[in-house]
N, C-alpha and C positions, 0 to 999 in steps of 0.2 A: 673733284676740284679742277680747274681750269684757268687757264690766261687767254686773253683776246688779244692778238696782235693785226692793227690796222699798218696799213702803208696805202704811200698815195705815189704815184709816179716813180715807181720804185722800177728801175729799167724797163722793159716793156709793158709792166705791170701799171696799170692807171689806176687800179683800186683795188684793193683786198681786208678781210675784217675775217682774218682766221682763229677758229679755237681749240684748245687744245686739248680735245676731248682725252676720251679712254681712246677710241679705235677711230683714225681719220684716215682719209682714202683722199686722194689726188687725182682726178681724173682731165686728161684732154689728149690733145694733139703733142706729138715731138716740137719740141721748142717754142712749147710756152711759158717756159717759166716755174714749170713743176718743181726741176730743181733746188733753181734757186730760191722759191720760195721755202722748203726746205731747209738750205744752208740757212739761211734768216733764222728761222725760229729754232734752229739749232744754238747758232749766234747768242740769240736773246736769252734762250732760257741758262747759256753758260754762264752769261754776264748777271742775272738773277740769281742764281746758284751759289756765284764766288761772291756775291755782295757785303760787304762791306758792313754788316750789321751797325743798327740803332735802337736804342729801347724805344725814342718816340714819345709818342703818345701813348703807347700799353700804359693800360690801368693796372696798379702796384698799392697793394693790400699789404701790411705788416700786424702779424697776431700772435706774439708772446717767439717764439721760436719758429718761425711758418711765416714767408713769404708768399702770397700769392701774385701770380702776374696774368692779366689778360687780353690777349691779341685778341682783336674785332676788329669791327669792318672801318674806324677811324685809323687805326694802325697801318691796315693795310693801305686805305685809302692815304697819307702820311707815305707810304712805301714805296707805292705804285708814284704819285708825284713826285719821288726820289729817282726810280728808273726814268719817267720820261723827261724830266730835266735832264739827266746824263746822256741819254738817247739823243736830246735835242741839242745840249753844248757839245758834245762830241763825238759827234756822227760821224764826221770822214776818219777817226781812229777806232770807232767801232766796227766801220767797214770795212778799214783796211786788219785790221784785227780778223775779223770773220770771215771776209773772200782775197785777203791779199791784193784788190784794185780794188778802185775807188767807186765802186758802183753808183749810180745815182740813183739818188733818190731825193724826195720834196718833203715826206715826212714818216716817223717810224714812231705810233705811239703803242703801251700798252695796256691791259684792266683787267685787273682782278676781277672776274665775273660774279662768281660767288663769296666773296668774301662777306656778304650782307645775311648769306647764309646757316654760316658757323659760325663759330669762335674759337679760339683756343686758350684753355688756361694750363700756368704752370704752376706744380706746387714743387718749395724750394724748402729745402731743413738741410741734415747733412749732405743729401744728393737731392739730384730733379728729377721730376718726371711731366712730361707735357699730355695733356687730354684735348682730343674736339670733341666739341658739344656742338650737336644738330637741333634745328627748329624745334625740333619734336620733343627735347632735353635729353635725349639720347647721345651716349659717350661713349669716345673711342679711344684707348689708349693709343698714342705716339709714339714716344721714347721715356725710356725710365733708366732711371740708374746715372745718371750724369754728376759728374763729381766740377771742384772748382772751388774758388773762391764764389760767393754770391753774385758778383757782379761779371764774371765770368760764364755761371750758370743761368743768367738772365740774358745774356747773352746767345748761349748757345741754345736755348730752349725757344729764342728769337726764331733762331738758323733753321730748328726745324720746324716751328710752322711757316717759316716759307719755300722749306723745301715740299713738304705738305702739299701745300697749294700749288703749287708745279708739279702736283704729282711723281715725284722724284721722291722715295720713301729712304731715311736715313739707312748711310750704305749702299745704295743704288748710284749709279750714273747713267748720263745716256752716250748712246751710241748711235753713228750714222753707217749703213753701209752703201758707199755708192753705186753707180751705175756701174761703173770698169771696175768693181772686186773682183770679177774672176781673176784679172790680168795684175792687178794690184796684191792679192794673193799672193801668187806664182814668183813676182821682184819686190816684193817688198823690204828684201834687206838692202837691194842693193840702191834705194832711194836714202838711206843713212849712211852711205859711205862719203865723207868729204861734203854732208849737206851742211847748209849753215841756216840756219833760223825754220820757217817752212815752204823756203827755197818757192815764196812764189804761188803755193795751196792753199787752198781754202782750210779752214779751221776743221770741218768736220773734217776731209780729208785728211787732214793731218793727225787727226789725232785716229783716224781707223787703222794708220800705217801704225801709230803707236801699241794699238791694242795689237795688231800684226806679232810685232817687234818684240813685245814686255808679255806675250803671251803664255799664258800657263794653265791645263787644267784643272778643273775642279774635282776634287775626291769625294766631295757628299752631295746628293740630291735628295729632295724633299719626294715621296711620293708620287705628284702631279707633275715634277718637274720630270722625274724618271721616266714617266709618263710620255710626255711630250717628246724627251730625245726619240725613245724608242718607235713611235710615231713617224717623225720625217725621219729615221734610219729605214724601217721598212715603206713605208707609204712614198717617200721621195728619193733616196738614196739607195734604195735596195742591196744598202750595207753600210759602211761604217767612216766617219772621218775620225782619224785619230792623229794624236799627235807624238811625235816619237824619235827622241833626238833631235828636239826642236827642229823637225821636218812635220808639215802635215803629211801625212798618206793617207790610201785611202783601199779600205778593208770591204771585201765581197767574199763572202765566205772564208776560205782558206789564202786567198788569191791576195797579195797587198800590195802595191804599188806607191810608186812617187805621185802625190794633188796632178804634177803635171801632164802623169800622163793618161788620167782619168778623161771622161768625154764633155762636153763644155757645160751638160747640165750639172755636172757633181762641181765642179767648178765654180756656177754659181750659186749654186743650192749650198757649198761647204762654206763661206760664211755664217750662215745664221745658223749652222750648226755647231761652230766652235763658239759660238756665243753661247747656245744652251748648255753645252761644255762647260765652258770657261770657267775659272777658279773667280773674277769678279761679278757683281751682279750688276744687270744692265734694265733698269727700270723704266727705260724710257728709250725707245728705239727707231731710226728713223731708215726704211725700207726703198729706196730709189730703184724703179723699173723693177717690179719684182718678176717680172714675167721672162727675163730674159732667157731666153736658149731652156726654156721649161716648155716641155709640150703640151698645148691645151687642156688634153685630158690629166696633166699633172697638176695642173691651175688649178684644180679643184680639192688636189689634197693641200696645196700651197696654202689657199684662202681658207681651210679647215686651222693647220696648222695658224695662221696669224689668228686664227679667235680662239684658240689653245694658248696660246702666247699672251695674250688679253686679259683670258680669263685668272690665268695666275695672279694678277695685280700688276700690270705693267701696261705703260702704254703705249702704242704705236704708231705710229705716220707713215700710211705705204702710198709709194706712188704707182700709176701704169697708166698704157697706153694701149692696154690689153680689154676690148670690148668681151672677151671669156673671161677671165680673171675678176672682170668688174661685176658681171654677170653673175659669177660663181658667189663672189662676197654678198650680192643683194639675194640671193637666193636663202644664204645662210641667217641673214640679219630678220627676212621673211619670214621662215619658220621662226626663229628667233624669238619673234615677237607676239608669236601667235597666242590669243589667252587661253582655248580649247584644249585642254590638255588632251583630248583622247583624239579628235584633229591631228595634233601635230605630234603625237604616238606613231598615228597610222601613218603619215608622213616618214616619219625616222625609219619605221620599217621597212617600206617601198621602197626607199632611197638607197636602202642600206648606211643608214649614218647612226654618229652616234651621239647621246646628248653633249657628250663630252666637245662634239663639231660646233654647238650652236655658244652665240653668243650670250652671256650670263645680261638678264633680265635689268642689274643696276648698271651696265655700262653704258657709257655715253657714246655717240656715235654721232659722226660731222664729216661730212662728203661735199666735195668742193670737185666744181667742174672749171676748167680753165679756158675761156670762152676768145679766141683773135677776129678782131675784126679786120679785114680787106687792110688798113695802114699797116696791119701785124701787132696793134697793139692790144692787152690781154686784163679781161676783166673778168675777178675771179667771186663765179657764184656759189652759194652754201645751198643744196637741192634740198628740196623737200622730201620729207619717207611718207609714203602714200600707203595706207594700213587698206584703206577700201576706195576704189578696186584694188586689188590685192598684187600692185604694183611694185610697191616698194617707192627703191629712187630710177626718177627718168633720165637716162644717159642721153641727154639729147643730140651729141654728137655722134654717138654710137649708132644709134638707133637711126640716125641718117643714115651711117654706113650701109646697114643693114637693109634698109632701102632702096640705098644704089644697087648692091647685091640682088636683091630680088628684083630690081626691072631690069638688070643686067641681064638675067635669068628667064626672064618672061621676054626679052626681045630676043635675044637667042633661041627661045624653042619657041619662037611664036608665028 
């Protein structure tokens, strides 16, 4: 499931028509607008999330003791014209809401892309439980068990097929980690002393000092999730963050220290590990610069690790500015894709990887390059994945770089 968020002169931004796959990647230049387009769709999806439920237009079935109710693509479509009305009458408190100034911008709409897709029905007796039905007639259960009065439990069975479709699965939230986590990490408490409202930050921002803050870890893991910590503890950490006396530290065998005085890679790397920690779940996560202060050949278990993270059921939004790391993720998405299964066997071996690295076959995948022209203004394109020749996506930024580099190279020893 997915949302499409378009903007038009949205600060340096002249046009964008982002969606919100499973695994979306951000690619360009320092100060284009990566971030911010980020905080945006962080924004949006909040304001979707906490929405204000209505029944609508859902089609409502009554049979003897049995309610049924059914969210379709009228509903949605009903829904979505509910966000961008609000979007459009109150745009400068939605921004001052989400960046704390006043950004500018000319227009912010949004679409349910697939909602023409599925549907959702509820069925209501003593408790509810919600199902999606695919083209195919294929059903999925959502939530069950939901108690209330009827008109309560039509309600909330509303709530979760649109958390549904934001991919946001009930119990989940999202999370942003910014650029400066290492150093946001490290003072985080002391941005709560004598603050008053969010003292001036932007909404993700604010609320990652809150996960900071209200932090606690979690005592059960699922198998693949176990999986996964264990993973970037040895593959990227080559030890442990732990939390301990409402201190992070940070564990290398026997050896345990203060976060602060570890080296600036475990610094930025312990973030996204006290999220796979964490006692909350974070279903939806958004990855600014992930490349920082990670040495290239760590890139590669980094871009492993986020299709590890993927594959669970979550989705993510990474940004960089990393021509390796972008490298490392089209690499993976390649094999990925590949139909040959004894192909892409031989491949895992040679590589030393593991199936468990490659990206799961239903996930959706949306790579957006951030394009300035000479005035500095920024238009943001959705690449294409090139299956043959067996390219993948063309970084065409990058791939200049890479360029300059080798006639750098050939004028020098030439």
């Amino acid at each position: 499931m997915s949302i499409r968020v378009d903007v038009r002169k949205f600060a340096k931004i002249e046009k964008a028509s982002v969606r919100t796959g499973d695994f979306s990647l951000f690619v360009g230049d320092n100060n284009s607008g990566k971030t911010l387009m980020m905080e945006l769709m962080y924004g949006i999806i909040n304001i979707i999330s906490n929405w204000n439920m209505e029944i609508g237009c859902a089609k409502i079935t009554e049979m003897e003791d049995i309610t049924y109710i059914r969210f379709s693509g009228e509903w949605f479509a009903e829904m979505e014209s509910s966000v961008n009305s609000y979007l459009r009458n109150n745009k400068r408190s939605f921004l001052l809401e989400c960046f704390s100034a006043e950004i500018p911008v000319e227009e912010i709409t949004i679409h349910f892309e697939t909602a023409e897709e599925v549907f959702y029905v509820g069925t209501i007796a003593e408790t509810a439980y919600l199902e999606k039905e695919h083209a195919d007639g294929s059903r999925v259960n959502i939530e069950g068990n939901v108690a209330g009065t009827v008109e309560e439990m039509k309600l909330q069975l509303a709530k979760y097929a649109l958390l549904d479709m934001l991919g946001l699965p009930v119990g989940k939230s999202q999370l942003f980690l910014p650029a400066a986590r290492a150093g946001l990490q490290m003072l985080y408490r002391n941005f709560f002393v004598n603050m008053q409202g969010k003292a001036g930050m932007a909404l993700p921002i604010y609320d990652y000092l809150k996960f900071l803050q209200t932090y606690s870890p979690g005592t059960q893991f699922d198998e693949n999730e176990e999986d996964l910590i264990e993973f970037v503890d040895r593959e990227l950490l080559g030890g442990k963050i732990e939390y301990r006396n409402d201190v992070f530290m940070y564990r290398e065998g026997d050896c345990i220290i203060p976060l602060s005085m570890a080296s600036s890679m475990i610094h930025e790397l312990s973030p996204f590990s006290s999220v796979l920690k964490a006692e909350g779940s974070y279903g939806y996560l958004y990855y600014d610069e992930v490349e920082n202060s990670i040495h290239p050949i760590k890139q590669g278990s980094i871009a492993k690790a986020l299709m590890r993270f993927c594959n669970l059921g979550n989705k993510i939004l990474v940004s960089t500015h990393s021509d390796t790391l972008a490298g490392r993720i089209n690499n993976l998405i390649l094999v990925s894709r590949m139909k040959n299964v004894i192909r892409k066997n031989d491949i895992l071996e040679k590589l030393n990887w593991s199936v468990q690295d490659l990206l799961r076959s239903e996930k959706t995948v949306n790579i957006y390059e951030f394009k300035k022209d000479e005035g500095g203004s920024v238009v943001i394109e959705e690449l294409d994945f090139f299956d043959y020749p067996r390219i993948g996506y063309d970084f065409g930024r990058f791939n200049e770089n890479i360029d300059i580099l080798y006639d750098e190279s050939n004028c020098i020893m030439g």
